[in-house]
C-alpha positions in Angstrom: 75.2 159.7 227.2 71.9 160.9 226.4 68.6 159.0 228.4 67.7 158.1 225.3 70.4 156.1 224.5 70.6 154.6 227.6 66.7 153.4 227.3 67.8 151.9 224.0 70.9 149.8 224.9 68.7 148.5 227.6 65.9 147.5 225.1 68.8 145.9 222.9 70.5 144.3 226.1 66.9 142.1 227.1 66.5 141.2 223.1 69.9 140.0 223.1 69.6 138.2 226.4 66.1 137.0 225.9 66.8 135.5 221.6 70.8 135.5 221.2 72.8 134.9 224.3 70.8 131.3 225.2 71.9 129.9 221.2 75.5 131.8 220.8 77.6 128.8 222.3 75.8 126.2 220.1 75.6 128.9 216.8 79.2 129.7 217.0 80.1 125.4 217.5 77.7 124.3 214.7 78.6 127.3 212.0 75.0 128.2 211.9 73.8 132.1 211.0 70.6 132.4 213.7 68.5 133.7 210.9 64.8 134.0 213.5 66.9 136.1 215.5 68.2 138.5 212.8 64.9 138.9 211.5 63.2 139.8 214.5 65.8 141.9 215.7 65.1 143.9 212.5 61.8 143.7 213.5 61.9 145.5 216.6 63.6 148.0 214.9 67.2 147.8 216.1 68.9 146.7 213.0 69.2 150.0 210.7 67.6 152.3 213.1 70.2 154.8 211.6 68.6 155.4 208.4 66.4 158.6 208.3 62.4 158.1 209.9 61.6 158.1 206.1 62.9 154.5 205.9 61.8 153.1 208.7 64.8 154.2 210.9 65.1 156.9 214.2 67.6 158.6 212.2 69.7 158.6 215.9 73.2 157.6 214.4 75.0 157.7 217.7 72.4 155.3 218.8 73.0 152.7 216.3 76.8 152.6 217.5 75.6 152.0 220.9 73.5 149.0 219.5 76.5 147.8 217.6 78.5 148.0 221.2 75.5 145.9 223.0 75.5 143.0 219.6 79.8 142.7 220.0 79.6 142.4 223.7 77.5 138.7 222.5 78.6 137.8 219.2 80.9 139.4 216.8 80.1 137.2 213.9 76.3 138.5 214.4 77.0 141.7 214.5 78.4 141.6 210.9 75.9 140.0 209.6 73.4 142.5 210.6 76.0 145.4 209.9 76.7 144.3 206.1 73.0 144.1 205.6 72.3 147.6 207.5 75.3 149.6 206.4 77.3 148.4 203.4 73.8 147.7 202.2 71.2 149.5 203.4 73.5 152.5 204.5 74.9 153.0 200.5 71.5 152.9 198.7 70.3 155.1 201.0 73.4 157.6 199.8 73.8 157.1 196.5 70.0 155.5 195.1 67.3 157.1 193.1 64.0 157.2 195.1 62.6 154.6 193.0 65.6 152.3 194.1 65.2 153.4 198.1 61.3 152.7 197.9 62.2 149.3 196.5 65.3 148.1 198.4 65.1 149.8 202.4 62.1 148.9 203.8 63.0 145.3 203.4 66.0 145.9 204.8 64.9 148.1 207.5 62.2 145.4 208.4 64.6 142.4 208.0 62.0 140.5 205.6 65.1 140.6 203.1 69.1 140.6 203.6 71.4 142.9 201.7 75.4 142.5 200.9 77.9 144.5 199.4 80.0 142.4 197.2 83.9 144.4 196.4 86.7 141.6 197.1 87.3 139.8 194.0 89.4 136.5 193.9 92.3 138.1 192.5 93.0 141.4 193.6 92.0 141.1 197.5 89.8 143.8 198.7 92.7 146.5 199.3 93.1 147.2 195.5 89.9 148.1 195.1 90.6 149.8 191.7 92.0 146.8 190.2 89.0 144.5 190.2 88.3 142.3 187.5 84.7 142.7 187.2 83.4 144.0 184.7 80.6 145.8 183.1 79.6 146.1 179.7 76.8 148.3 178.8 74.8 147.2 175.8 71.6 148.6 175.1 69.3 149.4 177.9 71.1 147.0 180.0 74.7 146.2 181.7 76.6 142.9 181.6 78.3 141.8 184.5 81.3 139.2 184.3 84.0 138.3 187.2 84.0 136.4 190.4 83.2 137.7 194.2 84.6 136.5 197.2 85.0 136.8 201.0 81.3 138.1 200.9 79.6 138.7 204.5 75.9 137.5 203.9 76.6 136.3 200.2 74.8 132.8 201.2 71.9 134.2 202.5 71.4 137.6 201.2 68.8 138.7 198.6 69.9 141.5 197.5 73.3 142.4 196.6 75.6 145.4 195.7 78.0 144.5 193.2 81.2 146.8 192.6 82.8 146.4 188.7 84.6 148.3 186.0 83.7 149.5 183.0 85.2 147.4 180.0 88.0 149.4 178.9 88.8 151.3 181.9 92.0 149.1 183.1 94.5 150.7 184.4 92.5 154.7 184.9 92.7 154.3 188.4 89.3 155.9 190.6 87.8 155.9 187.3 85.3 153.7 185.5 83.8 152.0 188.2 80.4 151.0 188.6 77.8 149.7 191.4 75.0 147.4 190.7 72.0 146.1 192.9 71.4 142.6 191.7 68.8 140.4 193.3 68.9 136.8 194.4 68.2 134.6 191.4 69.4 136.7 188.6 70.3 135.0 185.7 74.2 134.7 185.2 74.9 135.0 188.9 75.8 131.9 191.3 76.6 131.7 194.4 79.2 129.4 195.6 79.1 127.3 199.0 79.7 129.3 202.3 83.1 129.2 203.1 84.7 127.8 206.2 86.6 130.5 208.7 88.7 130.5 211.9 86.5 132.8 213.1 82.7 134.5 212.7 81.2 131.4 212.2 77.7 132.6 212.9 78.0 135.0 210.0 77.5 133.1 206.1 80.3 134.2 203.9 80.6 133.0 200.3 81.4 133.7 196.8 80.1 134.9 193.6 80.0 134.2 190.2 78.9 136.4 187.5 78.5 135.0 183.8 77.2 137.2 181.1 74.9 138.5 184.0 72.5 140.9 182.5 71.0 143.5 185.0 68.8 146.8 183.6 70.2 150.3 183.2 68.0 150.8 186.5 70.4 148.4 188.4 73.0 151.2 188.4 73.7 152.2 191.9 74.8 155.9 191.7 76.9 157.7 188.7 78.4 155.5 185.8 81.8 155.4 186.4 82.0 156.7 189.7 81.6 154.3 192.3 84.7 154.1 193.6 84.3 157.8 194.4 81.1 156.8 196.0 82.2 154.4 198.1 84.2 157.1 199.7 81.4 158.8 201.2 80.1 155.9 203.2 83.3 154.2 204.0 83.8 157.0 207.5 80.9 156.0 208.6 81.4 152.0 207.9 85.0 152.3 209.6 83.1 154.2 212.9 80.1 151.4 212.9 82.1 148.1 212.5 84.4 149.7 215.6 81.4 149.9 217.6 81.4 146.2 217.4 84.8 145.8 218.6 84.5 148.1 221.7 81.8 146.1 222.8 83.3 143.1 222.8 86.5 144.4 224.4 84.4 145.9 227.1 83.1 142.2 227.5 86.5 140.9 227.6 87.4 143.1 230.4 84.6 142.0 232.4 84.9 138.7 232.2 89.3 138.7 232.7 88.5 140.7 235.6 85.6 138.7 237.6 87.4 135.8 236.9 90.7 137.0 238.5 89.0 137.6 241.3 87.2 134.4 242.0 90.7 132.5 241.2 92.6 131.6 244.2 96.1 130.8 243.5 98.8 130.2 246.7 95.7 131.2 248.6 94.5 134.4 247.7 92.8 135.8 244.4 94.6 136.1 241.6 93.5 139.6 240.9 95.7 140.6 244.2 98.8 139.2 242.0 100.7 142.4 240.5 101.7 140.8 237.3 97.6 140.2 236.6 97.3 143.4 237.8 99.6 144.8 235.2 97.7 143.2 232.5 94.3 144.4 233.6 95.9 147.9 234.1 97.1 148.1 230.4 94.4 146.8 228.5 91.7 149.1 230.4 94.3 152.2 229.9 94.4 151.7 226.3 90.7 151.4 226.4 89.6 154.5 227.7 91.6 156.0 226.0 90.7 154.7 222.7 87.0 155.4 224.1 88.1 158.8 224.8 89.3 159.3 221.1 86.1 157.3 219.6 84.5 160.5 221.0 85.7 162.8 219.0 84.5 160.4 215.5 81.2 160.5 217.3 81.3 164.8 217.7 82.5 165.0 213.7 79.9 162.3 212.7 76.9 164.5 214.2 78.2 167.6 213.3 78.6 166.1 209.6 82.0 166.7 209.6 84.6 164.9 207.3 86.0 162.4 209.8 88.5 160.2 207.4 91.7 160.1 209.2 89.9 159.5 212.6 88.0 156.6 211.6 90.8 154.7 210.4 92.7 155.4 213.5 90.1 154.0 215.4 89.8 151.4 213.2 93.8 150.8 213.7 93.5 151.3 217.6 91.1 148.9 218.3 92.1 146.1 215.6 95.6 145.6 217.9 93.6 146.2 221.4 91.0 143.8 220.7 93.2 141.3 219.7 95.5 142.2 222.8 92.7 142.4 224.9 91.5 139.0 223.8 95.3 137.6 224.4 95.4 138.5 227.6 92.2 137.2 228.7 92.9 133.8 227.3 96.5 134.3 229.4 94.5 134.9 232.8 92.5 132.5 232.5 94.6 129.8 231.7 93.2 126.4 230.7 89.8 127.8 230.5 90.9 130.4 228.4 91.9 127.9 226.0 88.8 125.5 226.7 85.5 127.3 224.2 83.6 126.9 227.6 84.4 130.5 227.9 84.0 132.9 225.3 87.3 134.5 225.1 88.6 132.3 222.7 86.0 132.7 220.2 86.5 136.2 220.6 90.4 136.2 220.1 89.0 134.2 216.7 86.9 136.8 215.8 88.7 139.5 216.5 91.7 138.5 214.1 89.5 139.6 211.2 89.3 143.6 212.4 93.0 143.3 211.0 92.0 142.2 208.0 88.0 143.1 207.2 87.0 146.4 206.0 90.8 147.8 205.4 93.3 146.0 206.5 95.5 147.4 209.7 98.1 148.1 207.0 95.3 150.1 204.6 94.8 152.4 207.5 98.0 153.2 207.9 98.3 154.1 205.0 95.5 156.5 205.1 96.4 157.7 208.6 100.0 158.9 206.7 98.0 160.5 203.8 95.7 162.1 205.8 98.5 163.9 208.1 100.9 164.8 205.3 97.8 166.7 203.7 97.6 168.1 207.7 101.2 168.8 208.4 102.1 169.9 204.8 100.2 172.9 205.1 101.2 174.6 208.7 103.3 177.4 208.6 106.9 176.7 210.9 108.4 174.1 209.4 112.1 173.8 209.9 112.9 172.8 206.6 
């Protein structure tokens, strides 16, 4: 790790400690989204430091993952929020907008005056089929018009601007092809927003649903090539996988730290339960599987800087730590018992939270999926094959 990083997790570390960690108990009981502390973390310039110094960011991508480590190790649910905005925002106009587009959409973002979201899941089809949305587009004139539903939306209550993933009228059924992205601001006529929805965990991060009826956005709404965005998505979605698991270490770094300290302050039959071999055991395991998930993350992080296509590695991190969290998380709540089950310790809000990396961004099973694709292309052309 670079001094430079270093300085800037500690510069994230006192924000967080100074704004977030004194509110996160009380965010997380009352479902509230801590919106004075998302904007001035934006503000400080944490929150898509990522994007190129053009747009307001450093341009240090391995940094940003550091800051998304340092945001899980307080609050998962915040750390999507400002992800979602950042990345599935921020990250694909960056990629796929005209200039005219990034001059009008990033610096808001990058500043965190405005909130972006990037609406896919519809009602119907779940957010695995992405290809079989019912969305759709209709282009008439100079203009499209947008008609479906949204829904499981990160930021979709709050956001102001929003990228909306449909297919062209006529397209059913032609697979990758026909889609289409839109940026659609808050307020446009045709589009509603439904009340935020109520979830078992992330409760300090708004989620909702959208409604789009006979929505009529201009030509220069389109977000990339007509027809192609599910292509587009593609080129992003590495880099999503390897940000959004950046949370997830963090926090299962924190659950470590705080199964271990209290093991050892525990006194059971008169000594510490920490000296106990069975707690032993379960500290062992869940640290072994960390480091070496760590150990792997490194090599996402070598292909990410080297620009490197990194698909199958992303989604087996994603895989790895969607189980370990959620293990990690299980265990914690085991050692400490009662408290583990009382929300006057974090861990259960964590094992809450961490339920979602199973489902959010590609489910567990989704990344299986592409794991097998990805080493049949691999293994299908090496020479020595005994069949």
């Amino acid at each position: 790790m670079t001094e430079k990083l270093t300085l800037v997790q500690e510069q994230v570390r006192k924000f967080l400690a100074a704004e977030l960690l004194p509110i996160v108990d009380q965010i997380n009981e009352d479902g509230i989204f801590p919106e004075k502390v998302y904007r001035n973390f934006f503000k400080a310039g944490f929150g898509a430091s990522f994007l190129p110094e053009e747009w307001g960011g450093d341009g240090d991508i391995l940094g940003y993952l550091d800051i998304g480590a340092e945001i899980g190790r307080i609050d998962l649910g915040f750390a999507l929020s400002v992800m979602a905005s950042a990345v599935l925002f921020g990250k694909n106009v960056h990629l796929l907008g005209t200039d005219a587009q990034k001059k009008q959409y990033l610096p808001g973002i990058v500043d965190g005056s405005k909130i972006g979201c990037w609406a896919l899941t519809d009602p119907t089809t779940g957010g695995s089929d992405a290809v079989g949305i019912q969305t759709f587009c209709e282009k008439k004139g100079g203009q499209y018009i947008l008609n479906g539903a949204k829904t499981f939306i990160t930021n979709a209550p709050v956001a102001d601007y929003f990228i909306i993933i449909s297919r062209m009228k006529g397209t059913e059924g032609k697979g990758i092809e026909g889609g289409c992205a839109f940026v659609v601001e808050r307020g446009a006529a045709g589009m509603t927003l439904g009340k935020p929805l109520k979830k078992m965990g992330h409760r300090t991060s708004p989620t909702g649903e959208i409604f789009l009826e006979n929505c009529a956005v201009p030509a220069s709404a389109l977000l990339g090539t007509e027809g192609r965005a599910f292509l587009d998505m593609k080129k992003s979605l590495d880099f999503e996988r390897a940000a959004f698991s950046a949370i997830g270490i963090g926090a299962i770094d924190e659950l470590l730290n705080i199964m271990i300290k209290y093991a050892a302050m525990r006194n059971v039959f008169g000594k510490p339960i920490l000296e106990y071999q069975l707690i032993q055991e379960k500290i062992a395991q869940i640290g072994a599987e960390f480091d070496v998930m760590k150990a792997y993350t490194q090599v996402v992080r070598d292909k990410m800087v080297k620009g490197e296509r990194m698909t199958k590695e992303a989604a087996i991190v994603k895989l790895l730590l969607s189980k370990l969290g959620l293990k990690a998380a299980d265990e914690a709540i085991q050692i400490l018992g009662g408290y583990g089950y009382m929300t006057e310790y974090r861990v259960e809000r964590i094992y809450r939270d961490m339920r979602l990396y199973e489902i959010g961004g590609g489910t567990s099973e989704i990344q299986k999926l592409v794991i097998a694709k990805e080493l049949a292309k691999e293994y299908m052309n090496r020479p020595g094959a005994l069949i």
